[in-house]
mmCIF file of the N, C-alpha and C atoms, coordinates in Angstrom:
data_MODEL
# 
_entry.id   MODEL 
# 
loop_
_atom_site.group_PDB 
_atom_site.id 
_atom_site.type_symbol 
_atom_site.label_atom_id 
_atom_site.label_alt_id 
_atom_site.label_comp_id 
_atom_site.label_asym_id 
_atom_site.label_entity_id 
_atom_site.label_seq_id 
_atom_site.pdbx_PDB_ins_code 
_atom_site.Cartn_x 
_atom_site.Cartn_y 
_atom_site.Cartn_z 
_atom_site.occupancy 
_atom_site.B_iso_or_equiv 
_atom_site.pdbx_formal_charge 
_atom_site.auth_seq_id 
_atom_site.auth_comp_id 
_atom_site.auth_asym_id 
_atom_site.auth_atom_id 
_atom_site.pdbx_PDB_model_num 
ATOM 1   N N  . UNK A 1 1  ? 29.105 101.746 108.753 1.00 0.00 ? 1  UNK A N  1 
ATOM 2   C CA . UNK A 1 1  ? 30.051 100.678 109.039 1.00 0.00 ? 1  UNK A CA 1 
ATOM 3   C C  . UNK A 1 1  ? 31.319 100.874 108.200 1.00 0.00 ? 1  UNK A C  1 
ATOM 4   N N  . UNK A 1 2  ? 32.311 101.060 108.837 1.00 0.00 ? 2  UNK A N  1 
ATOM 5   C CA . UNK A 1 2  ? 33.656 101.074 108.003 1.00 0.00 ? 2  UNK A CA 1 
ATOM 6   C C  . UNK A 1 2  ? 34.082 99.788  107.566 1.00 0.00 ? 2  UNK A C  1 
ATOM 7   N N  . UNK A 1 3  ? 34.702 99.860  106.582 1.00 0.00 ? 3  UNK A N  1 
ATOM 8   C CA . UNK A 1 3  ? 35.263 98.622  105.901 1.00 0.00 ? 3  UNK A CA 1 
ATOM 9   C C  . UNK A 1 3  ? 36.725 97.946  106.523 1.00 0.00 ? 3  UNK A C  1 
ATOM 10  N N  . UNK A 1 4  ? 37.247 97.327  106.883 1.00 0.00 ? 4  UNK A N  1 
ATOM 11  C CA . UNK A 1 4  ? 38.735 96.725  106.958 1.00 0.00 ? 4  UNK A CA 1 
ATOM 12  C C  . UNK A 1 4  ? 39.620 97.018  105.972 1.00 0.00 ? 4  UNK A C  1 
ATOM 13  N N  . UNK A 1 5  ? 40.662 97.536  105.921 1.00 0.00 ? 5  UNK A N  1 
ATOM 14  C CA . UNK A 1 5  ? 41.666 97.852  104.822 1.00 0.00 ? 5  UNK A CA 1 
ATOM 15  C C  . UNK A 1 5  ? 42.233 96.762  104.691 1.00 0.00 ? 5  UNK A C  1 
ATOM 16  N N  . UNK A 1 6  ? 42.698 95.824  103.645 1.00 0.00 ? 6  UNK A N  1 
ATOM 17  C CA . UNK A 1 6  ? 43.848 94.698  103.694 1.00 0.00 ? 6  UNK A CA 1 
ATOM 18  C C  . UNK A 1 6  ? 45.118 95.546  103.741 1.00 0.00 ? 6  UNK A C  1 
ATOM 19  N N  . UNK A 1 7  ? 46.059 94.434  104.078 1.00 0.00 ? 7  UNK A N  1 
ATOM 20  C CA . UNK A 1 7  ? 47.514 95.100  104.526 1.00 0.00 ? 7  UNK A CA 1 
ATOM 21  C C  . UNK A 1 7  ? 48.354 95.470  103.744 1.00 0.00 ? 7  UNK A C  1 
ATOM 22  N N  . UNK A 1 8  ? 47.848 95.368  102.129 1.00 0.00 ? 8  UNK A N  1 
ATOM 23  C CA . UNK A 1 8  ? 48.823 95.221  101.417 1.00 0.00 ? 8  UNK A CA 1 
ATOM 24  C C  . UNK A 1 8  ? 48.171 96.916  100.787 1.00 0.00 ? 8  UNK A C  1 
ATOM 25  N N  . UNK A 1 9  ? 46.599 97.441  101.025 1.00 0.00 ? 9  UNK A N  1 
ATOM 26  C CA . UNK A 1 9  ? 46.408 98.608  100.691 1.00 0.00 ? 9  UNK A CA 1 
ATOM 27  C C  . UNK A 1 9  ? 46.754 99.467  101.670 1.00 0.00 ? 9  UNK A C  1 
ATOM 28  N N  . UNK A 1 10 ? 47.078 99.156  102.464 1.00 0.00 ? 10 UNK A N  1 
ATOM 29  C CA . UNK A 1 10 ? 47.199 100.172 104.128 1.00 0.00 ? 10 UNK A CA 1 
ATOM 30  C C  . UNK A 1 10 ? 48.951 100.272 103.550 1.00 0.00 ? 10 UNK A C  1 
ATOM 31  N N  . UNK A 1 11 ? 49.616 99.578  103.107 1.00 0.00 ? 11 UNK A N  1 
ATOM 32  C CA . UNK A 1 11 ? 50.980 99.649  103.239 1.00 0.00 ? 11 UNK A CA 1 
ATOM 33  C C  . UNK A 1 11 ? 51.131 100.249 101.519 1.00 0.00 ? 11 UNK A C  1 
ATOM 34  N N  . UNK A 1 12 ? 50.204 100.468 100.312 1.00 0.00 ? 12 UNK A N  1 
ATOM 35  C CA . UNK A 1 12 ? 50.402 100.759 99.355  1.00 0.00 ? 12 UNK A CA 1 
ATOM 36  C C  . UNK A 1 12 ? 49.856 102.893 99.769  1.00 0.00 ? 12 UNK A C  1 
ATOM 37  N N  . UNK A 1 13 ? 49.411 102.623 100.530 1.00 0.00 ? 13 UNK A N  1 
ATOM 38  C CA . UNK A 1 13 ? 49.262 103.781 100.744 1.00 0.00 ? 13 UNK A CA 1 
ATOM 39  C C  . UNK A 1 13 ? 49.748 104.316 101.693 1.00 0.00 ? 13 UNK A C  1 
ATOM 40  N N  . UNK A 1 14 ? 49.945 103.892 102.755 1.00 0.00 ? 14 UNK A N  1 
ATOM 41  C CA . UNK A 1 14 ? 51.627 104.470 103.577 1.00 0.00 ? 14 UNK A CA 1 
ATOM 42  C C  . UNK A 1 14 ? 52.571 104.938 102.465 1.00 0.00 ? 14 UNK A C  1 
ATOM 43  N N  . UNK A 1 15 ? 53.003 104.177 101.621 1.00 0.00 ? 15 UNK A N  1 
ATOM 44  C CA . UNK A 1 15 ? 54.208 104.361 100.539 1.00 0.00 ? 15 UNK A CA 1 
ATOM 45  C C  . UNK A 1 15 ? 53.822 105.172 99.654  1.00 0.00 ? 15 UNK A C  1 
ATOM 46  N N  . UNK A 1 16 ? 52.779 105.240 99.279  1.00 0.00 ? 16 UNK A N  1 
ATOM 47  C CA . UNK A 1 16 ? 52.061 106.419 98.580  1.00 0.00 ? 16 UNK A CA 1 
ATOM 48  C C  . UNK A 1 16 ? 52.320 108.146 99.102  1.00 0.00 ? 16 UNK A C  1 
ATOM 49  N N  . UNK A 1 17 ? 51.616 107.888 100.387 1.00 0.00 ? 17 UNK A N  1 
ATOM 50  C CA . UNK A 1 17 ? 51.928 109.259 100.741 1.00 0.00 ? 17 UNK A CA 1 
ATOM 51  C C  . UNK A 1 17 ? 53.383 109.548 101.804 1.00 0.00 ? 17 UNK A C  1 
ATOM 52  N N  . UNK A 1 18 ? 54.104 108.729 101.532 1.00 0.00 ? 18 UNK A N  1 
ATOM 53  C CA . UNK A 1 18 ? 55.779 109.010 101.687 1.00 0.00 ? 18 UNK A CA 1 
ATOM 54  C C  . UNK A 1 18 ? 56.201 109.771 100.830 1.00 0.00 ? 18 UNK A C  1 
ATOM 55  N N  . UNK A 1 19 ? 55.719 108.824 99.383  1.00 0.00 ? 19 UNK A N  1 
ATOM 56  C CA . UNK A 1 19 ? 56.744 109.872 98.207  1.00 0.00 ? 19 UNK A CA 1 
ATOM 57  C C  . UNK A 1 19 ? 55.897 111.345 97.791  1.00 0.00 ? 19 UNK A C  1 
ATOM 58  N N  . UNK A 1 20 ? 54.706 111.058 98.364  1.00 0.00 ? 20 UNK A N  1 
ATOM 59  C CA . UNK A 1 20 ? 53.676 112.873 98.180  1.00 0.00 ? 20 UNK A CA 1 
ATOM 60  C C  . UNK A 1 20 ? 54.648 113.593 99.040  1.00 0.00 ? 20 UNK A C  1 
ATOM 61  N N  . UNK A 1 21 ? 54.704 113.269 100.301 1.00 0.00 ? 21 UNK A N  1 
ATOM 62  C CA . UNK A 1 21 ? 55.668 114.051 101.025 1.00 0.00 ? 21 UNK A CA 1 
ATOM 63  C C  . UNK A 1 21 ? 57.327 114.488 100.600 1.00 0.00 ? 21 UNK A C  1 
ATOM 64  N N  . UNK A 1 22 ? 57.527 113.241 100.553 1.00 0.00 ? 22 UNK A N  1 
ATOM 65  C CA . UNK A 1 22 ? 59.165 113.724 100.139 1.00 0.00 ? 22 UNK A CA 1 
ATOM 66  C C  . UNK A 1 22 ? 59.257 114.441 98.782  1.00 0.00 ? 22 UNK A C  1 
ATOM 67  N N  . UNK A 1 23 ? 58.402 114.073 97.289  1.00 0.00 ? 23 UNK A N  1 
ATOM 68  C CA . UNK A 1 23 ? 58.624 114.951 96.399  1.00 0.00 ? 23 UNK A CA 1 
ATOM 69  C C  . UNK A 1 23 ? 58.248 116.359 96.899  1.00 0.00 ? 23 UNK A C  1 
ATOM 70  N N  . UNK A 1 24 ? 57.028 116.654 97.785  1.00 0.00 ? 24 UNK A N  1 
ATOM 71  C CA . UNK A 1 24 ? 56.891 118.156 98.124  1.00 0.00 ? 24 UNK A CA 1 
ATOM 72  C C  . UNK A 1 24 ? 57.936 118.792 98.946  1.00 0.00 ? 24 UNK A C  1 
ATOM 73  N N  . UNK A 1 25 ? 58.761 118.219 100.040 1.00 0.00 ? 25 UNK A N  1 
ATOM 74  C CA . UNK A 1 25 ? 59.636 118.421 100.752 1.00 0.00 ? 25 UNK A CA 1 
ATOM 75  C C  . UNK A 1 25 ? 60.754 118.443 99.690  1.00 0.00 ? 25 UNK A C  1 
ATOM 76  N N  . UNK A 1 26 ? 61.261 117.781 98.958  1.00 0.00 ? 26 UNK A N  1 
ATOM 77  C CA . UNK A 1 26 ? 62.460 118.518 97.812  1.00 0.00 ? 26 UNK A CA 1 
ATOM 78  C C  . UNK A 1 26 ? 61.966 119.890 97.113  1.00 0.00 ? 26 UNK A C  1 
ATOM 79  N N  . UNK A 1 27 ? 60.875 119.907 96.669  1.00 0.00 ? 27 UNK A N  1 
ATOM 80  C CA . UNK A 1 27 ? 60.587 120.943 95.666  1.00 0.00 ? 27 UNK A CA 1 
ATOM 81  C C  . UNK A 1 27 ? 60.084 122.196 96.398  1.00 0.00 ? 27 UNK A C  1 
ATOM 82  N N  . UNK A 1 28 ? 59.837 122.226 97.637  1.00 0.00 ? 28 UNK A N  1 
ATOM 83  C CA . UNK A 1 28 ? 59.063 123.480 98.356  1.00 0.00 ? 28 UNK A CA 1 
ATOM 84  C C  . UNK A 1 28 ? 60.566 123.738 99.571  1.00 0.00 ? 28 UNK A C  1 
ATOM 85  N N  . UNK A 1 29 ? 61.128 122.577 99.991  1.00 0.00 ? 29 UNK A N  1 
ATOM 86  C CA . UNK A 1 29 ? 62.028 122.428 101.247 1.00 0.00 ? 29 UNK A CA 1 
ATOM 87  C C  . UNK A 1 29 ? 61.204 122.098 102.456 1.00 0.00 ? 29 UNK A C  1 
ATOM 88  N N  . UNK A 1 30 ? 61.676 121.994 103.256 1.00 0.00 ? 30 UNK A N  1 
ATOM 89  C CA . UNK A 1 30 ? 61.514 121.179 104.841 1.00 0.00 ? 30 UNK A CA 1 
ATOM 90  C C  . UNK A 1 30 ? 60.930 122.370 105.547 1.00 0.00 ? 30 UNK A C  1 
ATOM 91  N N  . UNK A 1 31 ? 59.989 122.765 105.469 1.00 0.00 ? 31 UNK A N  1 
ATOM 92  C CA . UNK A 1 31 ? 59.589 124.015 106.232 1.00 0.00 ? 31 UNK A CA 1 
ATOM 93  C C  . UNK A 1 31 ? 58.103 123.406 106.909 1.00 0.00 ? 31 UNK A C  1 
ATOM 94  N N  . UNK A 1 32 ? 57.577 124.121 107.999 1.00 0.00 ? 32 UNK A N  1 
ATOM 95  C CA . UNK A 1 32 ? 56.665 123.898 109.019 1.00 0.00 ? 32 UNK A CA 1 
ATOM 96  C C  . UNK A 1 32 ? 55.400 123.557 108.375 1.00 0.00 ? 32 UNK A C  1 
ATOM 97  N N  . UNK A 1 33 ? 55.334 124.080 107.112 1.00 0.00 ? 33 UNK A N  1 
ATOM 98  C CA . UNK A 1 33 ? 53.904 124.073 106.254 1.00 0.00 ? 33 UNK A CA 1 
ATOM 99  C C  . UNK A 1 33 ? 54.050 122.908 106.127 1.00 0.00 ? 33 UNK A C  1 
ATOM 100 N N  . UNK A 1 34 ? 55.272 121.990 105.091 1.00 0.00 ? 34 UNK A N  1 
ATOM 101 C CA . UNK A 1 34 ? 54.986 120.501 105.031 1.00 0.00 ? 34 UNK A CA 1 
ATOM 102 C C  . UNK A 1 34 ? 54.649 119.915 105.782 1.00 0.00 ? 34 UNK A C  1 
ATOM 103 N N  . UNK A 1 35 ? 55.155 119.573 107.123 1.00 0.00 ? 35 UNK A N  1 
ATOM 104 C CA . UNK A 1 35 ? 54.799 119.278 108.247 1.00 0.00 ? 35 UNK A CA 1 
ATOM 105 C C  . UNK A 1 35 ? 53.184 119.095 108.514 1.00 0.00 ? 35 UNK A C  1 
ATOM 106 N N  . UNK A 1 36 ? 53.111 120.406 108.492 1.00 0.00 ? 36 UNK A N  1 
ATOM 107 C CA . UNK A 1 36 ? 51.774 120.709 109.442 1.00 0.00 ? 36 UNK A CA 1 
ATOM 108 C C  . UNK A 1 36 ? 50.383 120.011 108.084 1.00 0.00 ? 36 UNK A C  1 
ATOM 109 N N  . UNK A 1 37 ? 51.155 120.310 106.570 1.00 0.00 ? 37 UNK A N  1 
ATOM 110 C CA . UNK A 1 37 ? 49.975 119.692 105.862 1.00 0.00 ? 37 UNK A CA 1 
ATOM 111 C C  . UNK A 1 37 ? 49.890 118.821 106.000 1.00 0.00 ? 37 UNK A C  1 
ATOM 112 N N  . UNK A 1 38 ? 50.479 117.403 105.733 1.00 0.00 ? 38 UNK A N  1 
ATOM 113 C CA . UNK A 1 38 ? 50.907 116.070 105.656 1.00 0.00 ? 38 UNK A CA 1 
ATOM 114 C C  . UNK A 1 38 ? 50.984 115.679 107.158 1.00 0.00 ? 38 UNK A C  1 
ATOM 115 N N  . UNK A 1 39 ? 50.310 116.297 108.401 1.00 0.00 ? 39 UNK A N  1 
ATOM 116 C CA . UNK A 1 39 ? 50.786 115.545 109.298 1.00 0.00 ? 39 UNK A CA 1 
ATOM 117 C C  . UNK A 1 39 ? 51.934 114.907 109.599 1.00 0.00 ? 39 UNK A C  1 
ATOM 118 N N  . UNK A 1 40 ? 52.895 115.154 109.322 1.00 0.00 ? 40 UNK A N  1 
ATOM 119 C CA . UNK A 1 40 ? 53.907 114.127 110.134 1.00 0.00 ? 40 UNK A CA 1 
ATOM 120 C C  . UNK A 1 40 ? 55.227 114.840 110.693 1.00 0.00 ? 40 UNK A C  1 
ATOM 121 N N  . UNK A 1 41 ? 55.436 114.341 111.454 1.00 0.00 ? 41 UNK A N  1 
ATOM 122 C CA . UNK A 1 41 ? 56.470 114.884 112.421 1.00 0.00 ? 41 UNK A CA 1 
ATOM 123 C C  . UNK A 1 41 ? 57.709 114.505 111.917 1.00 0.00 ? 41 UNK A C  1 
ATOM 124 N N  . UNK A 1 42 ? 58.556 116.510 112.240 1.00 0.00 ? 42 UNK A N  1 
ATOM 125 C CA . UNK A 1 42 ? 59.865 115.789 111.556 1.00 0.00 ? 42 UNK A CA 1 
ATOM 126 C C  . UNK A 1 42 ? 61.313 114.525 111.446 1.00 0.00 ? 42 UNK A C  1 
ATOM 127 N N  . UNK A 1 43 ? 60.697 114.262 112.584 1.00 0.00 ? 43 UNK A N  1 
ATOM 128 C CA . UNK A 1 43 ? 61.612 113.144 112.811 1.00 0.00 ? 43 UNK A CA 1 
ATOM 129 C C  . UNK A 1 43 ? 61.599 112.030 111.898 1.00 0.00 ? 43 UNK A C  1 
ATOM 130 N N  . UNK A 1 44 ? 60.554 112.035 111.940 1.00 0.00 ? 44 UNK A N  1 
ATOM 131 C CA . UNK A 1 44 ? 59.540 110.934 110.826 1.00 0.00 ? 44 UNK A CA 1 
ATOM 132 C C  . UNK A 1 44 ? 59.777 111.213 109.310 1.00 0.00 ? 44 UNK A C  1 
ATOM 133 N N  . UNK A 1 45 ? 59.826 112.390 109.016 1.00 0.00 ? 45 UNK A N  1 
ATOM 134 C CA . UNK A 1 45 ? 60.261 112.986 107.701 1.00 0.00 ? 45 UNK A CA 1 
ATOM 135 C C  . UNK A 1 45 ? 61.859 112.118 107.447 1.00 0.00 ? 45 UNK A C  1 
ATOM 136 N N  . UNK A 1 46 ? 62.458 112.964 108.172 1.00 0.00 ? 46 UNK A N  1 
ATOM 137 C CA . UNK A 1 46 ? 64.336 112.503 108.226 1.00 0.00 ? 46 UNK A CA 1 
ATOM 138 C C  . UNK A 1 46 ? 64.568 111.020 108.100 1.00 0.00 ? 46 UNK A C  1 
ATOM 139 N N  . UNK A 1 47 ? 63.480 110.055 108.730 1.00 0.00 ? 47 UNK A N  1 
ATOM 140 C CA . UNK A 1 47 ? 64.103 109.055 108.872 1.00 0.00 ? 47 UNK A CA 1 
ATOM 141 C C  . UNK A 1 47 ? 63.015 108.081 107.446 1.00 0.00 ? 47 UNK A C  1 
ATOM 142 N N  . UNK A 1 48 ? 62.449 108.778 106.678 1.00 0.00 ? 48 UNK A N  1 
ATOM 143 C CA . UNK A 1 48 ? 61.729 108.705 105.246 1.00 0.00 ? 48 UNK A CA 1 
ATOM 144 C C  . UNK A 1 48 ? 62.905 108.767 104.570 1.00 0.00 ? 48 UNK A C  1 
ATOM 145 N N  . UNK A 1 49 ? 63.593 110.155 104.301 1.00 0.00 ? 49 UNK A N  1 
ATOM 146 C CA . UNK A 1 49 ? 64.277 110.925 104.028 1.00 0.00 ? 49 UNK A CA 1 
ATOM 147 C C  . UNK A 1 49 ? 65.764 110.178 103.451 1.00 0.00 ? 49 UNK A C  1 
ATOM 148 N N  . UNK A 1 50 ? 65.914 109.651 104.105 1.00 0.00 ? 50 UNK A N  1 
ATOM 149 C CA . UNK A 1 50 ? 67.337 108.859 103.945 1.00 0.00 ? 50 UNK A CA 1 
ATOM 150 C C  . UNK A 1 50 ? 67.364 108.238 102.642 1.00 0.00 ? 50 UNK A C  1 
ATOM 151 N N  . UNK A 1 51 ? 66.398 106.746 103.365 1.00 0.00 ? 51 UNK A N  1 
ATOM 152 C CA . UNK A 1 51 ? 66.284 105.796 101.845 1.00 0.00 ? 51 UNK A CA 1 
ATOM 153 C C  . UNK A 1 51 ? 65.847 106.297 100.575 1.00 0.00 ? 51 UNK A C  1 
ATOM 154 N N  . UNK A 1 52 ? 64.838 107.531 100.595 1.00 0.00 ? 52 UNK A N  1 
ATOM 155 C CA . UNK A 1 52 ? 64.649 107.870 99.394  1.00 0.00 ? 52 UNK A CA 1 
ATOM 156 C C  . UNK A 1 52 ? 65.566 108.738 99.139  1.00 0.00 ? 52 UNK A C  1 
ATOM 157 N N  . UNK A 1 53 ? 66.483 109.398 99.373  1.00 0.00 ? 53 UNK A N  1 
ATOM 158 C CA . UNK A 1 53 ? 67.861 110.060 99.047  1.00 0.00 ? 53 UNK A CA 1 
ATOM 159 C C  . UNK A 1 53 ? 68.912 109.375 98.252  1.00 0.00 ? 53 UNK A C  1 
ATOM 160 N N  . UNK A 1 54 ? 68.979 107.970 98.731  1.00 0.00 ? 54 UNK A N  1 
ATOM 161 C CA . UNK A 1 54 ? 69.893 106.859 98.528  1.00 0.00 ? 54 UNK A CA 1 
ATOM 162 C C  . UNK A 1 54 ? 69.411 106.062 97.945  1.00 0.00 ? 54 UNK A C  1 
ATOM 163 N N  . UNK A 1 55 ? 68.280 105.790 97.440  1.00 0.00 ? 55 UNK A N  1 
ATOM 164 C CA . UNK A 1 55 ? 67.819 104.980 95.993  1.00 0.00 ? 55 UNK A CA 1 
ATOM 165 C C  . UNK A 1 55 ? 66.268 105.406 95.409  1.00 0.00 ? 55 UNK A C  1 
ATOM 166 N N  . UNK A 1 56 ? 66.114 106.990 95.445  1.00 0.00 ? 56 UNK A N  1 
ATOM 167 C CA . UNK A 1 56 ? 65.022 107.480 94.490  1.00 0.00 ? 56 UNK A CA 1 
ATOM 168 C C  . UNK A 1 56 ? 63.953 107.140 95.178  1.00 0.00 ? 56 UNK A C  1 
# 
């Protein structure tokens, strides 16, 4: 039986693995490997990408 996530851990960990992504995407660059590890599509990256550009 799986458990229910509350919304406030589902969204602490969305934000969690935003900044896993974006610190690896500065320090390695935007290449297919990030992508393909982290699941997420680049569009999705870019539009991460912004706000943490523009305030850390």
């Amino acid at each position: 039986m799986l458990i229910k996530k509350p919304k406030e851990i589902v969204a602490y960990l969305t934000h969690s693995k935003k900044l896993h992504v974006l610190k690896y995407t500065k320090e390695y660059g935007y290449n297919s490997i990030a992508y393909k590890t982290f699941g997420v599509i680049l569009s999705t990256l870019y539009k991460w990408k912004k706000p943490y550009d523009e305030h850390g």
